[in-house]
N, C-alpha and C positions, 0 to 999 in steps of 0.2 A: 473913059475917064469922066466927061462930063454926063455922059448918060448912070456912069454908078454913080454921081454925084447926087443926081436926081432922083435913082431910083431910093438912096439912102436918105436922103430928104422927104420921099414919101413914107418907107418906110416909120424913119419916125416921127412923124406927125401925125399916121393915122397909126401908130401902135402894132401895126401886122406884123405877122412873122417873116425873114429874111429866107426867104425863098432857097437863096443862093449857097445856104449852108448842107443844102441835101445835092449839088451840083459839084461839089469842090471834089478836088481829085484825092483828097482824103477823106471822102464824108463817107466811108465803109467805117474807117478806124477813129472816126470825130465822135462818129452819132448812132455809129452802125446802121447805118444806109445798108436793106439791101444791096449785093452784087449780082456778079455773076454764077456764082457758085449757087444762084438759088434755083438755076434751070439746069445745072449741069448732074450731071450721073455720077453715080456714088464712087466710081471709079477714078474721076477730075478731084474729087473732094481728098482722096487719100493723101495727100499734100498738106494739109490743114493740121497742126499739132496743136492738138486739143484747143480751139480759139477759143472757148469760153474761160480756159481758166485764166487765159491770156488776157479775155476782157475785165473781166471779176479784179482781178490783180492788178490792175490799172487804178491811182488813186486818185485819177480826174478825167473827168470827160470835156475834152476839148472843144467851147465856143467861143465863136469870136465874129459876132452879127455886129451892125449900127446900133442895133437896139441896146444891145447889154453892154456894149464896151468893154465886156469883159474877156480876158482868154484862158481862162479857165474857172469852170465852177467845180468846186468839190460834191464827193457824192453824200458828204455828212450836211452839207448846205442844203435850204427848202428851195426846190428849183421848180419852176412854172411844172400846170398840170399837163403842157403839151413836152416838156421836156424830158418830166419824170415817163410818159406813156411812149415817150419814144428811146428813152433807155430802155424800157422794158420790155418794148419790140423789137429792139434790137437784139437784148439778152437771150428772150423766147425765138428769136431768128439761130442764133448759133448754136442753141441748144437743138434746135429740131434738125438743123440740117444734116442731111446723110443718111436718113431716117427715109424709109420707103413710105407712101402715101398710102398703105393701108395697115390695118390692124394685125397685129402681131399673134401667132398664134396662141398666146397662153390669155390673150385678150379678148378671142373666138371663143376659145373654152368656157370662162367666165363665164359669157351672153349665150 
């Protein structure tokens, strides 16, 4: 309690980012935090129904730092350039997963 007191005291007076927002036990469905799912076999994944559409379809992404005081920013809002790049990590996260780590054969062809 008094050490998050402090550490949000630092937070906002030197402007840093809130660390703690990629630690929370929803920072998969907040921020899209990598998980687990991103070392496991396409076989653990068959569980997952369609997450991206489930992300896309969401009309807020969930913050709640010292800094913003906000708990939720909409995605029609201009959100910082660490925010917007880590929506977008996240999106390009659930898009690729299940997807095997090489080129696909109609891709071989191609080249």
């Amino acid at each position: 309690t008094s050490l998050n007191r402090v550490y949000e005291e630092h937070v906002l007076s030197s402007g840093s980012l809130d660390e703690r927002i990629f630690l929370g036990e929803a920072a998969r469905e907040d921020i899209g935090t990598p998980g687990p799912c991103l070392c496991e076999g396409i076989e653990n994944q068959e569980r997952l129904t369609n997450p991206l559409q489930n992300s896309m379809a969401a009309s807020a992404l969930k913050v709640s730092t010292p800094l913003t005081g906000r708990r939720y920013v909409l995605e029609s809002s201009a959100g910082t350039p660490v925010s917007t790049a880590m929506q977008s990590v996240g999106r390009l996260h659930t898009l690729l997963t299940g997807f095997k780590y090489r080129p696909s054969m109609r891709l071989r062809d191609i080249f």
